[in-house]
N, C-alpha and C positions, 0 to 999 in steps of 0.2 A: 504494500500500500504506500506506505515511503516515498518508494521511486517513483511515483504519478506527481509527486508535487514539484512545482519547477522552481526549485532548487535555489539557480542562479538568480532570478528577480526576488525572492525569499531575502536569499541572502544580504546584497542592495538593501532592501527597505528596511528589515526588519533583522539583521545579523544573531539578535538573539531567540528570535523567534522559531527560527528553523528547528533547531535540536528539540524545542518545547513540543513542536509540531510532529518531531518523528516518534520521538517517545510516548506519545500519547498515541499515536498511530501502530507501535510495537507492542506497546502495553492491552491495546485493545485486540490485536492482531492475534494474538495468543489465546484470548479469551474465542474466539470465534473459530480457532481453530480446536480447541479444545473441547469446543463445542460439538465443531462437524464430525471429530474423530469417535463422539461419543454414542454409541448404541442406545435409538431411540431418540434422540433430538429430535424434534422435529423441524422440521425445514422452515416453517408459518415463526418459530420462535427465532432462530439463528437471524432471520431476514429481520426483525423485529429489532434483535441486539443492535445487525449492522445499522439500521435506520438510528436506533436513538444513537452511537456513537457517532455514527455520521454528519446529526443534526447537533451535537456537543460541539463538535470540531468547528461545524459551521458558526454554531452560536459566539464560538469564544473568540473564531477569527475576526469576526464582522468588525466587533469594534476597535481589533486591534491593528488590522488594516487601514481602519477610519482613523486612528490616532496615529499612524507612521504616514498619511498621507497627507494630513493637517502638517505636517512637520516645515 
């Protein structure tokens, strides 16, 4: 998941940002695989996981984009 994010403008705007961004993306990354790996998950739950992680990431980026772009 990590490597979708581009990196090099990250880096630019926001230098501290990035590492925040992968480890929250690693830390959740392992939760989802732990998931899929696991007998009986169901598929309707796992989707669920990735959406609200998805929607976190999105949440906490908004304003912190908005605050390195005020800059």
């Amino acid at each position: 998941m990590a490597d979708t994010l581009n990196a090099p403008l990250l880096e630019r705007l926001a230098p501290n940002l990035l590492p925040e961004l992968k480890a929250y993306l690693e830390r959740h990354r392992a939760d989802l695989l732990r998931m899929l790996s696991t007998e009986g998950e169901a598929g309707i739950a796992l989707g669920s996981r990735h959406a609200k992680i998805m929607d976190g990431l999105l949440t906490a980026l908004y304003p912190a984009v908005f605050a390195t772009m005020k800059q």
